[in-house]
N, C-alpha and C positions, 0 to 999 in steps of 0.2 A: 144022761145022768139026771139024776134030779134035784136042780141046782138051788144050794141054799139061798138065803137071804144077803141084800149085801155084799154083792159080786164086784168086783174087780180086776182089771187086768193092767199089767205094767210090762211096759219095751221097754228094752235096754240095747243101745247098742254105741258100743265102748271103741277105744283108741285104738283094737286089735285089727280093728275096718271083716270081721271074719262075719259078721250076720246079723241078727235079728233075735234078742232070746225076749220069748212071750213068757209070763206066769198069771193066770187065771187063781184069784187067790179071795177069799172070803173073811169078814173081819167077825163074825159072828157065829159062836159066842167068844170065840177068840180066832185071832191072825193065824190061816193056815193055809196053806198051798195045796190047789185041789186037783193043777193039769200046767204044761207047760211045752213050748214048741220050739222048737229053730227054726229061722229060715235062712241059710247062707246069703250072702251076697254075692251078687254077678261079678265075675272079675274085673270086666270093666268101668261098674261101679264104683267098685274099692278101688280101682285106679284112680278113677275120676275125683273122687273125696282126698284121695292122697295128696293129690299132684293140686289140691285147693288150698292144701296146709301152708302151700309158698306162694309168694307173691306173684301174681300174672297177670295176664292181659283178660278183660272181661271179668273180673271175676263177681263183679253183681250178679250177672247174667247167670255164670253157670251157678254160683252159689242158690238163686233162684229158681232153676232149673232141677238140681239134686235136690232140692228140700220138697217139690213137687214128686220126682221120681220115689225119695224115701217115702214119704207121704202116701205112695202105692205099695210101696212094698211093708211099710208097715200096716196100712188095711187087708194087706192079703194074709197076711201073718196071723193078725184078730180075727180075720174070717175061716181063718183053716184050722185055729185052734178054736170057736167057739163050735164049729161042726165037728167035729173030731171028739166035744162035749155031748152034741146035741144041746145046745142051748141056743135063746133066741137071743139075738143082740140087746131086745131092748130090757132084759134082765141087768146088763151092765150096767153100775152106774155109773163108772169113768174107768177112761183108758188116762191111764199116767205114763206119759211118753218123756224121756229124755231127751230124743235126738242125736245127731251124731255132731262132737266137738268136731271144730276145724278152727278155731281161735280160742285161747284162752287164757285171758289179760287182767287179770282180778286188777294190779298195781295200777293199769291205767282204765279200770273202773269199767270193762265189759265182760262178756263172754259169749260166745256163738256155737249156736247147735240146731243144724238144719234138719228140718222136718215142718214140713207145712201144717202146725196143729189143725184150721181151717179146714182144710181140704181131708185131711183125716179123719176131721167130723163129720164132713159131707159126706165119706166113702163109707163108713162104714155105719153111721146113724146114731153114732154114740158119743155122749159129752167125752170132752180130750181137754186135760189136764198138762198143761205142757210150761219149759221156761222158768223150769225149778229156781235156776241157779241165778236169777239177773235180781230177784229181791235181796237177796244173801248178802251180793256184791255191790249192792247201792247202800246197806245197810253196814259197812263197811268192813266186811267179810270177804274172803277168798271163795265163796260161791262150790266149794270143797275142801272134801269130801261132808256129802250128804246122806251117805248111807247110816254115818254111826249111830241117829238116833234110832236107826231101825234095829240095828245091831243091838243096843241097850236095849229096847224093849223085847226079842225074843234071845237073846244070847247069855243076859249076862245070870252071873250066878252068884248066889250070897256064901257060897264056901268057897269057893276057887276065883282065880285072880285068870281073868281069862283076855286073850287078845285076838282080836280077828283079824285076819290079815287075807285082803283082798288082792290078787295077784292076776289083774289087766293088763292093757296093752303098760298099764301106770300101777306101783302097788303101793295099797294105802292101808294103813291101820286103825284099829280102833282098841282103843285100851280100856277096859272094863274090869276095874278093879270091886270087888265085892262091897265095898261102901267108896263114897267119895266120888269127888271129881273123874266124867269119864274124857277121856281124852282123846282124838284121830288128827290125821294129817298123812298125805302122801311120802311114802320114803323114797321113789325116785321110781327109775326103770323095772317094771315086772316082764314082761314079754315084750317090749317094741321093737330094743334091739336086737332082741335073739330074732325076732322073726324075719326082722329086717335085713338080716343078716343071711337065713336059711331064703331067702327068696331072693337073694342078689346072686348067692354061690350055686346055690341047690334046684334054683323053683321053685319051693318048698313054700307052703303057706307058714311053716312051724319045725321046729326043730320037736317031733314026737319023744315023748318021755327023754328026751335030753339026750337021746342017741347019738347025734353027730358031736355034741358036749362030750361024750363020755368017750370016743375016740381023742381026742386034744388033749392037750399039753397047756395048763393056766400061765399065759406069760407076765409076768409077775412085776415088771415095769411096767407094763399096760396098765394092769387091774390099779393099780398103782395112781396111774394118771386118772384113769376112770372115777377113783375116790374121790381124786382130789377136784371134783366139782363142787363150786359153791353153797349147788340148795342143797349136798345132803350135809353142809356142817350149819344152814340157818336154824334157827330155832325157831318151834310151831306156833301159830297155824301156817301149814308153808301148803302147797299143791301148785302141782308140772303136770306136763304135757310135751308134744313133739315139741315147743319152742325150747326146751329144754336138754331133752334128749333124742337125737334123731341122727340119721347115719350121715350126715354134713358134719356133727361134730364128733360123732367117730370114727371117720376118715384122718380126719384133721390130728387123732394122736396117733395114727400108723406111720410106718415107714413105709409100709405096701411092699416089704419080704415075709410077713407073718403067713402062716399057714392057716388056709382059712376055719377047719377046722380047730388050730391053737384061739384064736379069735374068739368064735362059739365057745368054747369053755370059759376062758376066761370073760365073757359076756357075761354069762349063767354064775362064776363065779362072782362079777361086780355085783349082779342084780341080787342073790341070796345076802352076799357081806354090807348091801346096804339096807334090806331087812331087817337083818341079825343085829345090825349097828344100832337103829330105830329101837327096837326090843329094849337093849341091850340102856340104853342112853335116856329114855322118856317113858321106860316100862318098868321100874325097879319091882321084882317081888310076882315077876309071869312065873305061873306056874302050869298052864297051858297056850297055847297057838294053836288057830283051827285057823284052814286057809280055804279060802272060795275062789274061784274066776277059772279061766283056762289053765292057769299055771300050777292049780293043786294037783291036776294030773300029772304035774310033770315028776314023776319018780325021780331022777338026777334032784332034779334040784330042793324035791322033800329032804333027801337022802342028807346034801350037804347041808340044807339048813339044820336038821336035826347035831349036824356037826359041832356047828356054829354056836348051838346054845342047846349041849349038854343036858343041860339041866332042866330042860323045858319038855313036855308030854307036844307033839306035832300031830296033829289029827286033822280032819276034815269037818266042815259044817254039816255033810250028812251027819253025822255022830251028834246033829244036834238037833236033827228030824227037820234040815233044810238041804237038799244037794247041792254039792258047792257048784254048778253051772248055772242054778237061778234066786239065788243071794239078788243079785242088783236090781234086775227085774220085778225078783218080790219087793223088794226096797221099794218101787217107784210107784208099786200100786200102791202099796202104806201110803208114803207120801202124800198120795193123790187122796187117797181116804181122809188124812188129815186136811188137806186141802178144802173139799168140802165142808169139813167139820171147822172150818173158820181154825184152826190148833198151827201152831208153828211147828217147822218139818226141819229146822235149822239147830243146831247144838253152837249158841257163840262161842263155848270155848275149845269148841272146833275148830270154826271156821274164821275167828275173830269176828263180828260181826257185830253191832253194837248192843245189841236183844236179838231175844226169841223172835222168828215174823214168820207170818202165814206164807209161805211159797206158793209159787204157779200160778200161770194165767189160763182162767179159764175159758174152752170154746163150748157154748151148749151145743146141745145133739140138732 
């Protein structure tokens, strides 16, 4: 192709531990997405990153080890989507990497996301923008969610009252009311523990369009218990992760006679009604929902969301000239663009955070 001006590319790769999503994205004359890739992850990678999430022995070691290994797998990724362009690397002018969380502590003042930005710059020859989230949270911020300013700047609309809702391993919103204050924060579990779930019963990386959900039975004590967790009654700026939700504390409300399919639905069930609750409680006057991540595909659980709130149009970010599988990834190359551009990439009344501030640290090429 014949690559505009003002090239960009942004990794994302999320709490689902499922790959690598690349977006090749140009800011000139405006923010548009011009190419984008997957790369799975090895299984025994995403194990390895898993089993990082709890406390063990060595874990400097491997933690330094997987940020090296990601660190290859994300140069491979930028390499196979800039050929797959025909473009020369040194057209890029930063890769905006996220990294993969495996701690994440705003309350006690860090955050952790392995990817060796260094060694990524070495691999692939191109400055790497990396470490969004650690000015956020020094700044006295939740360090998340950081999509929404990107969200505001291509999403929002001056007739309709619109909400983005990102459905990750964690699903988080962003309220984009036509004038006024815009608002995001995590509403709790979007896919972690349904997947966690379908890969303990099934082997299953995912419970596809909510199939094994749609055989079940919602057990309605459960879903019950599952509400009644703390962060989804705090008020925002709030953001979770596995320390919050993870299948240690969804064991812990079984008796272990549930059917594991009743389970799966009523999973899918918690994860939409804590959505809908979000919406419903800090969104007065949505008059549409577009969803991105893995979980817009999930037909079941559009279906019941649309349930849940009547009254609201459910659509997808395609419908807004972005596909909802590279929403975050394009996020992170903005990001990164602002980064350069000296512009803060942080919304305080997002993330709390004291002011606006420049995000990421940068590695030149």
């Amino acid at each position: 192709m014949t690559a505009p001006p003002d090239l960009y590319i942004g990794l994302m790769s999320g709490t689902s531990l499922d790959g690598v999503d690349a977006a090749l994205i140009t800011t000139q004359p405006e923010p548009a997405l011009l190419a984008s890739l997957w790369l799975p992850y090895p299984e025994a990678l995403a194990r390895r990153i898993l089993d990082l999430h709890e406390p063990g022995g060595d874990e400097l070691d491997r933690a330094a080890r997987l940020g090296n290994e990601l660190a290859d797998l994300y140069a491979e990724t930028v390499t196979r989507l800039l050929a797959t362009q025909g473009i020369d690397p040194r057209r890029i002018r930063a890769i905006g990497c996220h990294g993969q969380t495996v701690r994440h502590r705003p309350a006690l003042g860090y955050t952790l996301q392995l990817g060796n930005a260094a060694r990524l710059a070495e691999r692939t020859g191109i400055r790497v923008v990396a470490d969004f989230r650690s000015r956020d949270i020094a700044a006295g911020g939740q360090g998340a969610p950081l999509v929404p300013a990107f969200h505001a700047a291509l999403f929002r609309s001056p007739d309709a009252h619109r909400v983005i809702m990102n459905v990750g391993g964690i699903a988080n919103l962003t309220d984009l009311p036509p004038s006024g204050t815009i608002r995001g924060f995590d509403c709790g579990p979007g896919n972690m523990l349904m997947d966690a779930w379908a890969q303990r019963h099934w082997g299953l990386a995912y419970d596809r369009d909510g199939a094994i959900a749609g055989t079940g039975t919602g057990i309605e004590a459960l879903r019950e218990r599952l509400l009644a967790h703390p962060f989804l009654a705090a008020a925002p700026p709030k953001s979770a992760g596995r320390e919050e939700f993870n299948l240690a504390w969804l064991e812990g409300l079984l008796s272990g006679r549930e059917r594991p399919e009743d389970v799966m639905r009523t999973l899918l069930e918690f994860t939409v009604e804590a959505m809908a609750a979000a919406v419903r409680a800090h969104c007065p006057g949505t008059a549409e929902v577009y969803l991105c991540g893995g979980g817009a595909h999930n037909g079941t659980l559009r279906s019941l969301l649309a349930q849940r709130l009547p009254a609201v149009r459910i659509g997808l970010t395609g419908e807004l000239g972005v596909p909802a599988d590279w929403v975050e990834a394009y996020a992170f190359a903005w990001l990164a663009h602002r980064t350069l551009r000296g512009e803060p990439g942080n919304l305080p009344e997002v993330t709390g955070a004291q002011g606006p501030r420049v995000l990421g640290a940068i590695y030149p090429a």
